[in-house]
Jmol script that loads the backbone (N, CA, C; Angstrom):
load data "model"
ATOM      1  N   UNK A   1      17.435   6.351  25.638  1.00  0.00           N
ATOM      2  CA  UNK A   1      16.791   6.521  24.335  1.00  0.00           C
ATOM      3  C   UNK A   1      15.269   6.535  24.556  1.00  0.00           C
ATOM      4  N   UNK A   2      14.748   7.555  24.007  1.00  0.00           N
ATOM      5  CA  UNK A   2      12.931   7.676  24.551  1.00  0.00           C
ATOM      6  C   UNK A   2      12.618   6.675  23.102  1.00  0.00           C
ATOM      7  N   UNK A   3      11.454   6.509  23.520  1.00  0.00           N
ATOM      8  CA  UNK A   3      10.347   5.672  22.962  1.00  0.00           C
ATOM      9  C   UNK A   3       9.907   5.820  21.312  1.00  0.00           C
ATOM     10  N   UNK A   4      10.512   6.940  21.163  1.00  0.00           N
ATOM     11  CA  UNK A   4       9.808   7.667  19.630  1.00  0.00           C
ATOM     12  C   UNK A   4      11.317   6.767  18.679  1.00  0.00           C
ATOM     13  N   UNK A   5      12.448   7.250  19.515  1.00  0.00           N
ATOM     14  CA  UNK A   5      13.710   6.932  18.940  1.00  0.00           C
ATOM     15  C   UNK A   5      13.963   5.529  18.685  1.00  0.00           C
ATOM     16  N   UNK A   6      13.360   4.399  19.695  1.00  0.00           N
ATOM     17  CA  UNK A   6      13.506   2.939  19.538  1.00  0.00           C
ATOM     18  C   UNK A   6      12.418   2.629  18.605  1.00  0.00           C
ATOM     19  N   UNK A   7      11.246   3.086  18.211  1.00  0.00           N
ATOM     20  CA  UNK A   7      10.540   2.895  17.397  1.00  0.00           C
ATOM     21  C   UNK A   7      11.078   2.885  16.115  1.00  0.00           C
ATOM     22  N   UNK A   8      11.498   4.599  15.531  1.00  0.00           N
ATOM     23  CA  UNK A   8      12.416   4.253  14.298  1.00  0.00           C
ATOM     24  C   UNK A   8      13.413   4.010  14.099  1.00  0.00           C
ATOM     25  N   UNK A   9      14.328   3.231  15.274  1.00  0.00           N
ATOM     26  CA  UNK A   9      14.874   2.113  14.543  1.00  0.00           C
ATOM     27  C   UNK A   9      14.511   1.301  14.229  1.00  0.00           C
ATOM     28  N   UNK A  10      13.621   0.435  14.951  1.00  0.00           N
ATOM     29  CA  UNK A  10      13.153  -1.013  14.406  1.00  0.00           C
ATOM     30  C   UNK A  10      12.404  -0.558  13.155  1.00  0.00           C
ATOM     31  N   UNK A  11      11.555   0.897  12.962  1.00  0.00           N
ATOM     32  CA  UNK A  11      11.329   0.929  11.293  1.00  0.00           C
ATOM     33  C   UNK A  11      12.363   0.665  10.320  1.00  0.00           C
ATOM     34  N   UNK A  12      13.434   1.590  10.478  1.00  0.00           N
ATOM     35  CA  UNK A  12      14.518   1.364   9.782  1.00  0.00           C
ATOM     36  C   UNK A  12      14.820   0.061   9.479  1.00  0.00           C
ATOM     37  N   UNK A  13      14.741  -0.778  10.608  1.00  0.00           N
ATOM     38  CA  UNK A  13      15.424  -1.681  10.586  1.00  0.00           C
ATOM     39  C   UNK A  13      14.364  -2.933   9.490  1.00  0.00           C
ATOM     40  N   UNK A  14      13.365  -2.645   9.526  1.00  0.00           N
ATOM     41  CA  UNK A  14      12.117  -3.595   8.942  1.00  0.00           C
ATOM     42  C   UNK A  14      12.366  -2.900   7.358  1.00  0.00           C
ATOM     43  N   UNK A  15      12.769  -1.510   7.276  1.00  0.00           N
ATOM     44  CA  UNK A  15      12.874  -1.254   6.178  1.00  0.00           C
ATOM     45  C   UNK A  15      13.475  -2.004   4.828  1.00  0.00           C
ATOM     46  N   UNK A  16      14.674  -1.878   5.752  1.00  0.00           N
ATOM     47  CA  UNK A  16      16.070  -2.382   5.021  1.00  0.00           C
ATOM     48  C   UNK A  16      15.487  -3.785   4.375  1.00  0.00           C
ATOM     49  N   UNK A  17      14.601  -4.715   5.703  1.00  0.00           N
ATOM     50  CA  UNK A  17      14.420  -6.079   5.155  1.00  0.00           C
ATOM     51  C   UNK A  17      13.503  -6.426   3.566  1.00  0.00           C
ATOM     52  N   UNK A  18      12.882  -4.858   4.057  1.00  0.00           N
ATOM     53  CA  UNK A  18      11.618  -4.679   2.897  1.00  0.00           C
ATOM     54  C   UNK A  18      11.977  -3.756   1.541  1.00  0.00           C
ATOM     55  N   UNK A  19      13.285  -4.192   1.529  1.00  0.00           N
ATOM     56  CA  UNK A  19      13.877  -3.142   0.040  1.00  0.00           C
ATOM     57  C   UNK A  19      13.620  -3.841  -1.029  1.00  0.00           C
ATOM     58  N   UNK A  20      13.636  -5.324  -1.361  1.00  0.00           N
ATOM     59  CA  UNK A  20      13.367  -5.822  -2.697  1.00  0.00           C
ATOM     60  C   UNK A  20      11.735  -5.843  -2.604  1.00  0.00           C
ATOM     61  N   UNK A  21      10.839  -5.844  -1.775  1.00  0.00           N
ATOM     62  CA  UNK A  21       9.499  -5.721  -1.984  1.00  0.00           C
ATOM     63  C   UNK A  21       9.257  -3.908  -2.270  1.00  0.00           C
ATOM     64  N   UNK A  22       9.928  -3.224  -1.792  1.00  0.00           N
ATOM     65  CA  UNK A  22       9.651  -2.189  -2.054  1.00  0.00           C
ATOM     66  C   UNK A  22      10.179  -1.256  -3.365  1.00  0.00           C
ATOM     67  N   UNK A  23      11.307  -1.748  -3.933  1.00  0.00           N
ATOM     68  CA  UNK A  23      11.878  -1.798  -5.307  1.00  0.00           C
ATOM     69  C   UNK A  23      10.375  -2.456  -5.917  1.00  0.00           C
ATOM     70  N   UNK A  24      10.110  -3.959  -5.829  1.00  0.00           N
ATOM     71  CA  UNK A  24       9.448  -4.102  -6.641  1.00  0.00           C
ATOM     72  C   UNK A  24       8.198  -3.120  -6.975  1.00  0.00           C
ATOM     73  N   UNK A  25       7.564  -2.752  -5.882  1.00  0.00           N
ATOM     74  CA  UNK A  25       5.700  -1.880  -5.797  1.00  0.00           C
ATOM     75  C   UNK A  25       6.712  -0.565  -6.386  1.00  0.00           C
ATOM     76  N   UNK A  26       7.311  -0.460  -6.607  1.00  0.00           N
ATOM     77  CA  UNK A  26       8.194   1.421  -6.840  1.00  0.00           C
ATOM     78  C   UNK A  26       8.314   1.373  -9.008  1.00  0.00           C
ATOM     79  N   UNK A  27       8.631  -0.262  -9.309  1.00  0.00           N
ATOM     80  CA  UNK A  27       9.113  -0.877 -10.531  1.00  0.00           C
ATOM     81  C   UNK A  27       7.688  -0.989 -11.040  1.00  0.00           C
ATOM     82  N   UNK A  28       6.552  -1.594 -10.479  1.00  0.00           N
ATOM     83  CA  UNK A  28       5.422  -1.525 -10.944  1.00  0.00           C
ATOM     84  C   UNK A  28       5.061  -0.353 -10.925  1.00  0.00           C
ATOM     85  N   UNK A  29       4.866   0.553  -9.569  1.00  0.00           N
ATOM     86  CA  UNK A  29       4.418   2.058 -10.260  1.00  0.00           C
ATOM     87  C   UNK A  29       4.890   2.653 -11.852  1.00  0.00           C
ATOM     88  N   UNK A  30       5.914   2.294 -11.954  1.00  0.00           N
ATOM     89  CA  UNK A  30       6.143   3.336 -12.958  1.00  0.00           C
ATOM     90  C   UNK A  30       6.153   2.612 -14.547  1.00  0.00           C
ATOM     91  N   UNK A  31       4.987   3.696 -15.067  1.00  0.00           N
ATOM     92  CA  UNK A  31       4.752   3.102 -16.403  1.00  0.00           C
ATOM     93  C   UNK A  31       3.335   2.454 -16.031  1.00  0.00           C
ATOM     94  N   UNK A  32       3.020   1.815 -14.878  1.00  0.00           N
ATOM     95  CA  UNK A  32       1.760   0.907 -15.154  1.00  0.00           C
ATOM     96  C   UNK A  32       0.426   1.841 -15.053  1.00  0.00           C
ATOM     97  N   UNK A  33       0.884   2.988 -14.290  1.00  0.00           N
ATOM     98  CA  UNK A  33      -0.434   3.476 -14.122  1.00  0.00           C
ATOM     99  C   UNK A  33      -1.249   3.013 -12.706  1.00  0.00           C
ATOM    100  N   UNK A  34      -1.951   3.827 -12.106  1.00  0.00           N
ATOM    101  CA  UNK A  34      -2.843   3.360 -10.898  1.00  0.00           C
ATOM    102  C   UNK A  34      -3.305   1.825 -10.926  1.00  0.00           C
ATOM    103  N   UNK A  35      -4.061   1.610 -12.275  1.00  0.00           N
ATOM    104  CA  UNK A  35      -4.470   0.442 -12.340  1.00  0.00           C
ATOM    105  C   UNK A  35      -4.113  -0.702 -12.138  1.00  0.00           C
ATOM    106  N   UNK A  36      -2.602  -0.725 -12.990  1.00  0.00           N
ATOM    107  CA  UNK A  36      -1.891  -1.675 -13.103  1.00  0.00           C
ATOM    108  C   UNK A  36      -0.709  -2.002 -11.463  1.00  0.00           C
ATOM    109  N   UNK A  37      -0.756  -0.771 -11.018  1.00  0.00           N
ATOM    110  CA  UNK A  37      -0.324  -0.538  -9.803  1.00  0.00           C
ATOM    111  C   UNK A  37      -1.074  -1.320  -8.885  1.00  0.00           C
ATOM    112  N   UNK A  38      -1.936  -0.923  -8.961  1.00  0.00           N
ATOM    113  CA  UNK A  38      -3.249  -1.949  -8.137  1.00  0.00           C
ATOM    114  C   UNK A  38      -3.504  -3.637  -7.792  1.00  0.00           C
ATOM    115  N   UNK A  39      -3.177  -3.437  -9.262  1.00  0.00           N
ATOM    116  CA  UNK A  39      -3.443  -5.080  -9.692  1.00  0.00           C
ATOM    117  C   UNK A  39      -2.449  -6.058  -9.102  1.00  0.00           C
ATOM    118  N   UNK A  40      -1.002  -5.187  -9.134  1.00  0.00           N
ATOM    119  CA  UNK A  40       0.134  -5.631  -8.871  1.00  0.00           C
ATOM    120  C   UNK A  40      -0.062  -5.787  -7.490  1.00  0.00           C
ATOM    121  N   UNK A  41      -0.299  -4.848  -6.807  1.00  0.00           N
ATOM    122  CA  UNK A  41       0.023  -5.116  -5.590  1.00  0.00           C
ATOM    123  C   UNK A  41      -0.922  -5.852  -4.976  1.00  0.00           C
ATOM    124  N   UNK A  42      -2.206  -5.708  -5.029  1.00  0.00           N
ATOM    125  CA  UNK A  42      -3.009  -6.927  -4.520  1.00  0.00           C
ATOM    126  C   UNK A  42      -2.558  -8.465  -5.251  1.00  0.00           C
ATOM    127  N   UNK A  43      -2.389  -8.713  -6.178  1.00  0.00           N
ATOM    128  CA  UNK A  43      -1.303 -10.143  -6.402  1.00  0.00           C
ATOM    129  C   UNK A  43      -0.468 -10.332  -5.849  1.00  0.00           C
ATOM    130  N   UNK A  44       0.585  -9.463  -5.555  1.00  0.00           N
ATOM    131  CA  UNK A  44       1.486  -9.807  -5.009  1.00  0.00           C
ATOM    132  C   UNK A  44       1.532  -9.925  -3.482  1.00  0.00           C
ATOM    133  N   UNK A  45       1.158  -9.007  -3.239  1.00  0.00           N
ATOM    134  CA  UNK A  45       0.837  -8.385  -1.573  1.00  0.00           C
ATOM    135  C   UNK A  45      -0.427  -8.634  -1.497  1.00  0.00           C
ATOM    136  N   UNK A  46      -1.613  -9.573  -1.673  1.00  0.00           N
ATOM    137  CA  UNK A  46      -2.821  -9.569  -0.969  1.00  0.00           C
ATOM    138  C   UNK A  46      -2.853  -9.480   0.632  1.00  0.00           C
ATOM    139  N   UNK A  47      -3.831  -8.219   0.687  1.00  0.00           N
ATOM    140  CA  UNK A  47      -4.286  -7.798   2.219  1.00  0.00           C
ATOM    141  C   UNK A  47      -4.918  -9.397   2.958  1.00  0.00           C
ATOM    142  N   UNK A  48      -3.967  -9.433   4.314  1.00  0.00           N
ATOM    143  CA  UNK A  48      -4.404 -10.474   5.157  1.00  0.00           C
ATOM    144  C   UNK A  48      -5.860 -10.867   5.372  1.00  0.00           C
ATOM    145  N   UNK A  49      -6.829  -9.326   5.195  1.00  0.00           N
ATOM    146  CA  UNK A  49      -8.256  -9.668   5.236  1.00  0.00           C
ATOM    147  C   UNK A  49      -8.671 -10.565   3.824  1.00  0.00           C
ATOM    148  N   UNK A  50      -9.285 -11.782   4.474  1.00  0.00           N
ATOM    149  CA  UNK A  50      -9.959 -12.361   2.969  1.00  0.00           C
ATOM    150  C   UNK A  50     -10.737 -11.679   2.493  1.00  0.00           C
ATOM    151  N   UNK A  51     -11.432 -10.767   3.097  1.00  0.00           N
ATOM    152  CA  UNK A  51     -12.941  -9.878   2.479  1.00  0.00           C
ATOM    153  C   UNK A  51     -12.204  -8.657   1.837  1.00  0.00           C
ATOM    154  N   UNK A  52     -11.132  -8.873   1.953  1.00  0.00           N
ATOM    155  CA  UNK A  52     -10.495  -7.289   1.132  1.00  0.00           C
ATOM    156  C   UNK A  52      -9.881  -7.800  -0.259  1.00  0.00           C
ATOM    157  N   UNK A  53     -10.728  -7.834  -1.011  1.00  0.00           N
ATOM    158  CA  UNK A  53     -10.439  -7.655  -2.654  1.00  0.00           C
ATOM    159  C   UNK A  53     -10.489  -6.794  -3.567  1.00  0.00           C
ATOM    160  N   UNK A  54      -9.931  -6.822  -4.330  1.00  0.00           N
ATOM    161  CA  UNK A  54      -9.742  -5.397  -5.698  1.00  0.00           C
ATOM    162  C   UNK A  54     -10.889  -6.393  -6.487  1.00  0.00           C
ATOM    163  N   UNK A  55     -11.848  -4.949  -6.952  1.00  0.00           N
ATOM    164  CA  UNK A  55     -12.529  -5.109  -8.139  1.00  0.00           C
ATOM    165  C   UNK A  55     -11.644  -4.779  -9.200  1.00  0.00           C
ATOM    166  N   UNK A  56     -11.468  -5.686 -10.204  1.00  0.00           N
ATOM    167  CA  UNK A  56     -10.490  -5.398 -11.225  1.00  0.00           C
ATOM    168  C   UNK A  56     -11.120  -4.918 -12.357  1.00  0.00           C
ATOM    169  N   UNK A  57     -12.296  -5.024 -12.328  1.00  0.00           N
ATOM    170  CA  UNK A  57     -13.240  -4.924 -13.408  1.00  0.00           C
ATOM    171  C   UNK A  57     -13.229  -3.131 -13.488  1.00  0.00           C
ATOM    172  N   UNK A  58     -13.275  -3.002 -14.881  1.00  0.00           N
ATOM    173  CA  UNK A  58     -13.411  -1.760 -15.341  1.00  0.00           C
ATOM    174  C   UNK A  58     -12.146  -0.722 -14.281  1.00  0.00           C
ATOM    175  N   UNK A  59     -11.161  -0.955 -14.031  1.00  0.00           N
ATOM    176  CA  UNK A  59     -10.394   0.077 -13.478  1.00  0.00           C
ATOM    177  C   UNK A  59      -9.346   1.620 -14.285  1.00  0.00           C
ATOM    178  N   UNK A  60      -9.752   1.174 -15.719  1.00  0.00           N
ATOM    179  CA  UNK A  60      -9.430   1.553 -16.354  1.00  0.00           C
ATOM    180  C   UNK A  60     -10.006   3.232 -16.549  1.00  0.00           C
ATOM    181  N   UNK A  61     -11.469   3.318 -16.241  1.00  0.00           N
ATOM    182  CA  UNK A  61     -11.849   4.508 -16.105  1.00  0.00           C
ATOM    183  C   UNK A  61     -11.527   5.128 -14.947  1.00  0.00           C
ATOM    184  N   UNK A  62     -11.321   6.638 -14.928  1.00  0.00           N
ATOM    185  CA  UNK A  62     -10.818   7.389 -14.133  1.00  0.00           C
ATOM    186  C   UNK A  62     -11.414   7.351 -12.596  1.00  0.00           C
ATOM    187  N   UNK A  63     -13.332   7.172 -12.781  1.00  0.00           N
ATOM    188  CA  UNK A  63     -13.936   7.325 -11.718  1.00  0.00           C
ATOM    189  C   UNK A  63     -13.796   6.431 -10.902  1.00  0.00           C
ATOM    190  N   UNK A  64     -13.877   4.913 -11.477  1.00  0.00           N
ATOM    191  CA  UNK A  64     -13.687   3.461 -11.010  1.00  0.00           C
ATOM    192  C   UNK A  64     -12.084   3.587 -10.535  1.00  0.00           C
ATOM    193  N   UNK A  65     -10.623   4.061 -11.190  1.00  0.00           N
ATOM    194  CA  UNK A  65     -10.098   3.571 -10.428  1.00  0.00           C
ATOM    195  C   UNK A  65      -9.707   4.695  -9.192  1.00  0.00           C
ATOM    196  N   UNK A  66     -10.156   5.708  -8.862  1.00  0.00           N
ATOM    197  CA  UNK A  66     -10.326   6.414  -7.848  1.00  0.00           C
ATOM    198  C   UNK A  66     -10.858   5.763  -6.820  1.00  0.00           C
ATOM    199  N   UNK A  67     -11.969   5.465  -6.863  1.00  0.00           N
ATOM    200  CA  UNK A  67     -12.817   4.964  -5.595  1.00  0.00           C
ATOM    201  C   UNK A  67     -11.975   3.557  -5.512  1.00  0.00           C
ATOM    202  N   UNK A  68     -11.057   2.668  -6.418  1.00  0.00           N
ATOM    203  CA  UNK A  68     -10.488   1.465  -5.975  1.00  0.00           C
ATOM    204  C   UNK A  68      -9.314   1.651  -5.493  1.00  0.00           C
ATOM    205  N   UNK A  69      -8.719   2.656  -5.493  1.00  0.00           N
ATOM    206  CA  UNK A  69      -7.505   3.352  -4.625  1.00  0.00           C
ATOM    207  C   UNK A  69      -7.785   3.700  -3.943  1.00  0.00           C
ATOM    208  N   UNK A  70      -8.817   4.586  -3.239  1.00  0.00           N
ATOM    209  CA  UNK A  70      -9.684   4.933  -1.858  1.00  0.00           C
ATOM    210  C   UNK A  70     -10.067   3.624  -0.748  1.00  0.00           C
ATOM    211  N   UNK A  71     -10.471   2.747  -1.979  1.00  0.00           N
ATOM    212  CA  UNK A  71     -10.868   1.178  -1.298  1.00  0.00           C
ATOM    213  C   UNK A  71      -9.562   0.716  -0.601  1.00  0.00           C
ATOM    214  N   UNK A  72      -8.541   0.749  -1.516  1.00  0.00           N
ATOM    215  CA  UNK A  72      -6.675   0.115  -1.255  1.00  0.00           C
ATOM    216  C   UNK A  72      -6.649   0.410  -0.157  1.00  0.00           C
ATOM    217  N   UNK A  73      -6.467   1.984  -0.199  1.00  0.00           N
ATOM    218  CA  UNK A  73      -5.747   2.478   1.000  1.00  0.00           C
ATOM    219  C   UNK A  73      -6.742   2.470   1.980  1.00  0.00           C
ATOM    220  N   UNK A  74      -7.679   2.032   2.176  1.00  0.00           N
ATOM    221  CA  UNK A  74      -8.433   1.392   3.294  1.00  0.00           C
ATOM    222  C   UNK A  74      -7.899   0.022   3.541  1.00  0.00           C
ATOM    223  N   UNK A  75      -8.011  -0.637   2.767  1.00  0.00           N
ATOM    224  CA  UNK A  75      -7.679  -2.109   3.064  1.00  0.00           C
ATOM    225  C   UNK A  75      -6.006  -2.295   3.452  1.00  0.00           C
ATOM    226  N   UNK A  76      -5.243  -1.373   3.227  1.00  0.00           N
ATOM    227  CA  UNK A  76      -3.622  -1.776   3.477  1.00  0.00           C
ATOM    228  C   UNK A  76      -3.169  -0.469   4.478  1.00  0.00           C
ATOM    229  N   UNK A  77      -4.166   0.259   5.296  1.00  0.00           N
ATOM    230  CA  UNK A  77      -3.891   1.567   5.790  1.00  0.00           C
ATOM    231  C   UNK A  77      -3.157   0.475   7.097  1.00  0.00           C
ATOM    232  N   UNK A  78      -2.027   1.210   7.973  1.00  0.00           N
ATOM    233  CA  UNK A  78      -1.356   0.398   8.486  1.00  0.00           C
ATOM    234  C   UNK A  78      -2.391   0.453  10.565  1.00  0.00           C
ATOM    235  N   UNK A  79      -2.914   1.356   9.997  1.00  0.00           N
ATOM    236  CA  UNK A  79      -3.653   1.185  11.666  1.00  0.00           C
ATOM    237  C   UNK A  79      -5.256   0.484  11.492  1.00  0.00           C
ATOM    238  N   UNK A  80      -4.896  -0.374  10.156  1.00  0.00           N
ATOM    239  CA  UNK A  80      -6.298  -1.276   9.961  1.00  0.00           C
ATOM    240  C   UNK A  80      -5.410  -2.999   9.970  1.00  0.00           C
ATOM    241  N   UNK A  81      -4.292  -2.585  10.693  1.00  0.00           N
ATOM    242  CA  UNK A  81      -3.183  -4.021  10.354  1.00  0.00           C
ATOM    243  C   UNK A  81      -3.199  -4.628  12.101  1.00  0.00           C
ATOM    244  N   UNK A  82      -3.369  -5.740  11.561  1.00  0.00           N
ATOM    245  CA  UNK A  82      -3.325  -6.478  13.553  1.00  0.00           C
ATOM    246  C   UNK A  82      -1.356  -7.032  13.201  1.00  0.00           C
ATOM    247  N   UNK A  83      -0.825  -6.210  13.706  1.00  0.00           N
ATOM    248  CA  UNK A  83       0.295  -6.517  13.908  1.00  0.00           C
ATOM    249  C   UNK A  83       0.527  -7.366  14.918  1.00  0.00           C
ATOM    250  N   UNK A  84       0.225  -8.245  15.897  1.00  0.00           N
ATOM    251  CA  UNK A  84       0.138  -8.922  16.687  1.00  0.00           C
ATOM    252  C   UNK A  84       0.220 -10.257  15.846  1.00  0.00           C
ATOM    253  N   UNK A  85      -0.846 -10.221  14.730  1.00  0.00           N
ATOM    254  CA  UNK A  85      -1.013 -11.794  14.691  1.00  0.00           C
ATOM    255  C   UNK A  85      -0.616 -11.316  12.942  1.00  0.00           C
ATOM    256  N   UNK A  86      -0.345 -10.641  12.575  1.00  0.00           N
ATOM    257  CA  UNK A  86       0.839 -10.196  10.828  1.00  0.00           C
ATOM    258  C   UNK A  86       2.206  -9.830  11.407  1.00  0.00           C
ATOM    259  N   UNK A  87       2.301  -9.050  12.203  1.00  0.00           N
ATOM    260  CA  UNK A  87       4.073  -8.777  12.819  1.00  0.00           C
ATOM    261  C   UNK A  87       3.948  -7.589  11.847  1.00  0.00           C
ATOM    262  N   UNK A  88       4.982  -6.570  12.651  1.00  0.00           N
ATOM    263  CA  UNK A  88       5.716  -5.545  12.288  1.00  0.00           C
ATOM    264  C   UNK A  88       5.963  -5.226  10.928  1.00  0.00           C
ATOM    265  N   UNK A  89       6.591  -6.075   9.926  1.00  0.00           N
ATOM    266  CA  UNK A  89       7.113  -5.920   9.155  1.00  0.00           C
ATOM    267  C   UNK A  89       6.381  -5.745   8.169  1.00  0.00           C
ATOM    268  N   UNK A  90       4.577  -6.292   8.491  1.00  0.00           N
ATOM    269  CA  UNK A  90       3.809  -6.391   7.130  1.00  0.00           C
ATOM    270  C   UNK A  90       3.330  -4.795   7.785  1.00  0.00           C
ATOM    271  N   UNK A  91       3.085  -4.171   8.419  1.00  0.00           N
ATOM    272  CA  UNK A  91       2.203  -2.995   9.046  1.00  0.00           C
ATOM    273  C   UNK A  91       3.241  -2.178   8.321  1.00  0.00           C
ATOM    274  N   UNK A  92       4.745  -2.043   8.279  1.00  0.00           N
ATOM    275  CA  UNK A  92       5.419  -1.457   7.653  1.00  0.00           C
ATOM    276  C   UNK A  92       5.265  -1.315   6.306  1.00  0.00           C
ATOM    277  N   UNK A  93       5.187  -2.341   5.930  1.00  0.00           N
ATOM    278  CA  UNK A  93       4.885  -2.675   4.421  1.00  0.00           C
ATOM    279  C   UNK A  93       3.519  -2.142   3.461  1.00  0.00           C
ATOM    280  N   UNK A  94       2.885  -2.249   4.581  1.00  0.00           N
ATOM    281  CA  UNK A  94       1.522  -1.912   4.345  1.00  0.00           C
ATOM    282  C   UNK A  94       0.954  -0.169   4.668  1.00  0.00           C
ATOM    283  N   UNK A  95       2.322   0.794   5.164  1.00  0.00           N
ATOM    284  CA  UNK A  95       2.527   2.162   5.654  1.00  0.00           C
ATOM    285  C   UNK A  95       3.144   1.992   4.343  1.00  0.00           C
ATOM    286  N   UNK A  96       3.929   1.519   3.767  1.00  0.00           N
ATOM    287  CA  UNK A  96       4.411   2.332   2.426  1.00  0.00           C
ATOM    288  C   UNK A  96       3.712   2.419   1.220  1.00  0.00           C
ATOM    289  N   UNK A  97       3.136   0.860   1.294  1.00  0.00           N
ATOM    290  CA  UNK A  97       2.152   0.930   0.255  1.00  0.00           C
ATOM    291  C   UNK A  97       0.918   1.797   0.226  1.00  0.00           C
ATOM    292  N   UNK A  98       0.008   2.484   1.376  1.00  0.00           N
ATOM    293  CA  UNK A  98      -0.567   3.210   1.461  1.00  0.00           C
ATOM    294  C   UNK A  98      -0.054   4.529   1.187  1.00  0.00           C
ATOM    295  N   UNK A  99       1.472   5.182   1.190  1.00  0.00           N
ATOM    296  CA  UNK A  99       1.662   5.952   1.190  1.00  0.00           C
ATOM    297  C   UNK A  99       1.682   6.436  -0.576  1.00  0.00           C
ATOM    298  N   UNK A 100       2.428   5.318  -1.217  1.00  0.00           N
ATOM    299  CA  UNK A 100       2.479   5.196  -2.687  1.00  0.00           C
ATOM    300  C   UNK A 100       0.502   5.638  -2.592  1.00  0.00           C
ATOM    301  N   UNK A 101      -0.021   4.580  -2.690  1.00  0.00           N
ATOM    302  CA  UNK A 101      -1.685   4.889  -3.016  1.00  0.00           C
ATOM    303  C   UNK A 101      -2.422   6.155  -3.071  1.00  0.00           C
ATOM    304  N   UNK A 102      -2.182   6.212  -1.661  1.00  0.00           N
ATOM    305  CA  UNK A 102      -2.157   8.232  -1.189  1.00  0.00           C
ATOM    306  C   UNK A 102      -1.679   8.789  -2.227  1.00  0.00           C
ATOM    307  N   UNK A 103      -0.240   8.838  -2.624  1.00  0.00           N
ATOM    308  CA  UNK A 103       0.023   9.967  -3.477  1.00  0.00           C
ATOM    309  C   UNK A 103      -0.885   9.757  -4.623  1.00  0.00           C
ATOM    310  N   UNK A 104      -1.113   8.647  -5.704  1.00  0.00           N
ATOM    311  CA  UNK A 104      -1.855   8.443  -6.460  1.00  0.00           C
ATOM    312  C   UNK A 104      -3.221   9.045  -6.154  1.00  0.00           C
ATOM    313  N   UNK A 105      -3.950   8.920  -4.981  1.00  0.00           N
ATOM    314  CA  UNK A 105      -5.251   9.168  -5.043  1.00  0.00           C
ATOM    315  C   UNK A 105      -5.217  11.064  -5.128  1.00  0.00           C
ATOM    316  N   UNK A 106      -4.152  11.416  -4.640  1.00  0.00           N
ATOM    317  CA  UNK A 106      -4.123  12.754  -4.478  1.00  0.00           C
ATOM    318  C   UNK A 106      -4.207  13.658  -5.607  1.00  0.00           C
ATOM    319  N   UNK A 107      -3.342  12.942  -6.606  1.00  0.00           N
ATOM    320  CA  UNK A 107      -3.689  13.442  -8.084  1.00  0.00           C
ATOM    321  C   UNK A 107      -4.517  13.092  -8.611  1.00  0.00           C
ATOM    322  N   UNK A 108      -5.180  11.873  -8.227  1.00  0.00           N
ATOM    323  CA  UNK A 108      -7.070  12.258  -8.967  1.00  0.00           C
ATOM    324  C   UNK A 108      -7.972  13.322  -8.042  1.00  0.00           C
ATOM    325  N   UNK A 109      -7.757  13.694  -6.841  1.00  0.00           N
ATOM    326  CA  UNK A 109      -8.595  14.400  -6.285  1.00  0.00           C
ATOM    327  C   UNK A 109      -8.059  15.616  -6.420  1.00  0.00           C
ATOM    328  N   UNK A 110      -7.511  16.141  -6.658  1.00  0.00           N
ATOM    329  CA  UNK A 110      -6.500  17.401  -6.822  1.00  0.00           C
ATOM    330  C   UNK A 110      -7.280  17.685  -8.447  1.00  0.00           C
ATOM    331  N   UNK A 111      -7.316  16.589  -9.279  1.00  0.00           N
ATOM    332  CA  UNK A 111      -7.709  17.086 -10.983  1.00  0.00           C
ATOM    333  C   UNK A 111      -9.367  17.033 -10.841  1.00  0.00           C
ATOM    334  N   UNK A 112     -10.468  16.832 -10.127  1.00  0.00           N
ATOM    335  CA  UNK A 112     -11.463  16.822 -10.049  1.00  0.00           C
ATOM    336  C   UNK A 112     -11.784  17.966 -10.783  1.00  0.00           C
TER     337      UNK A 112
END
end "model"
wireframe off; spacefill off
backbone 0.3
color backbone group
């Protein structure tokens, strides 16, 4: 089995563990809006960096919460994750949640 193939299993396998966290960020997307998306997931999921916080203030406007979804997916991008000393499972966690973010940011930059 090459190297690419043992990799996604153990994704898979981190997946599976990460289905009720990932139900939940999927349950908040919908209906809350970017914002509320945001909010959620830094409460729930705060990024291991202490210096990585959501400005919550004013996210409500379009411009503000663009650049705080740009900020997210900086702060939870999974090759900004020390998996060494978080483990696997949060770098995973933190690849989906960026991926959710991404799509969000894509439709504000797409409507510019």
């Amino acid at each position: 089995m090459n190297e690419e193939a043992i990799k996604q299993r153990q994704r898979a396998a981190y997946m599976k563990e990460l289905k009720a966290e990932l139900s939940d960020i999927n349950q908040a997307d919908v209906g809350s809006g970017p914002a509320g998306l945001l909010r959620h997931i830094y409460n729930t999921y705060p990024p291991k960096n202490p210096d990585h916080k959501l400005d919550g203030k004013n996210l409500v406007k379009a411009a503000k919460t663009k650049r705080a979804l740009l900020t997210a997916i900086q702060h939870y991008h999974p090759d900004k994750q020390d998996e060494e000393q978080h483990g696997k499972k949060w770098a995973v966690l933190c690849e989906e949640i960026t991926k959710l973010l991404t799509d969000h940011y894509g439709r504000y930059k797409c409507c510019d």
